[in-house]
C-alpha positions in Angstrom: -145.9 46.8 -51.8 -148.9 45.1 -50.2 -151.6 43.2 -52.6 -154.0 42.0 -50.6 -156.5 44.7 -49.2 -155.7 43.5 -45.0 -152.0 44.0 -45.5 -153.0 47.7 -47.2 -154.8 48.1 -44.6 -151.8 47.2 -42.0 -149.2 49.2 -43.7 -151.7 52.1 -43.3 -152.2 51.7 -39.5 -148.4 50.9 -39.1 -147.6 54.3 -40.2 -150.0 56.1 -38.2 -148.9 54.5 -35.2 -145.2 54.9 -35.8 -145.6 58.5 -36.7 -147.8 58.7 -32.9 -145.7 56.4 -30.7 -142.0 58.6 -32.3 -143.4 62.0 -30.9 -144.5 60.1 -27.8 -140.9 58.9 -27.7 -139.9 62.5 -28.4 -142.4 64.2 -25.4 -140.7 61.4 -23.3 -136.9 62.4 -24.1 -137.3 65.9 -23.9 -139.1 65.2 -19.9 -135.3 63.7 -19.5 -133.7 66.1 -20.6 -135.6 68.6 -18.4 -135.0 66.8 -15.3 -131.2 66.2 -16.2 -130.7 69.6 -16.9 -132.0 70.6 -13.3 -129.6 68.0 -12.1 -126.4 69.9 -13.5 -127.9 73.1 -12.4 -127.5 71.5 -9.0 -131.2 72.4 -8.6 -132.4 69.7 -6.2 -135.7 71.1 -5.7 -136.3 71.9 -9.4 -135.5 68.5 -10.2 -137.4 66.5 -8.0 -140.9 68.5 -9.1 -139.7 67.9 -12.6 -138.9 63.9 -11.9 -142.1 63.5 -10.6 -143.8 64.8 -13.3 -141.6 62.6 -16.5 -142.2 59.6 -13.8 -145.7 60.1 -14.8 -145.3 60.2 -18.1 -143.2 57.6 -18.1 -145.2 55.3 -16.9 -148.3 56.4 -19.3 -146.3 55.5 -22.2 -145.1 52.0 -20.8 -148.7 51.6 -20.8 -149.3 52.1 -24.0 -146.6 49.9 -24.9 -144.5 53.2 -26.4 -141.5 52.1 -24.7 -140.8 48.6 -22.8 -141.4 48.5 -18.7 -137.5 47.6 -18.2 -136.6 50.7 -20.3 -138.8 52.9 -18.1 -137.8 51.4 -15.2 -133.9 52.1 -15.7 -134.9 55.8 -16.9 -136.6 56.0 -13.6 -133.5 54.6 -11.4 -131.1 56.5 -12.9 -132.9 59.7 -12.9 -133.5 59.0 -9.3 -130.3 57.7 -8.3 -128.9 61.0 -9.6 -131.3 63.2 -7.9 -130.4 61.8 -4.5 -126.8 62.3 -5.1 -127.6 66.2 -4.7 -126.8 68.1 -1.9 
């Protein structure tokens, strides 16, 4: 454990921010999961209104650094990639 009252202080914040940035993570995940389930369903319509929407949030939580821009970026090809594969 941390002696000095700064690196208190940093342990504090780092567990804050971990605990915010994993259900960030989570919200993110579960917007995949939405849109690759449509993709199954062979819902092309579905999909696309629901890729638009996790492309969003995607790209807020790049922003905030939650995940990196190259991860994001290979969500958002894939997803896409897959969607256009639909008939």
């Amino acid at each position: 454990m941390a002696n000095i009252q700064s690196a208190k202080k940093r342990a504090r914040q780092t567990i804050k921010k971990n605990e915010l940035k994993s259900s960030q993570r989570a919200s993110v995940r579960t917007a995949i999961k939405s849109v690759e389930q449509a993709i199954d369903a062979k819902d092309k319509e579905k999909a696309t209104s629901l890729f638009i929407k996790t492309q969003k949030l995607i790209d807020k939580m790049t922003n905030k650094k939650v995940i990196t821009k190259n991860s994001a970026s290979r969500q958002k090809s894939r997803l896409n990639k897959n969607i256009k594969l639909l008939v």
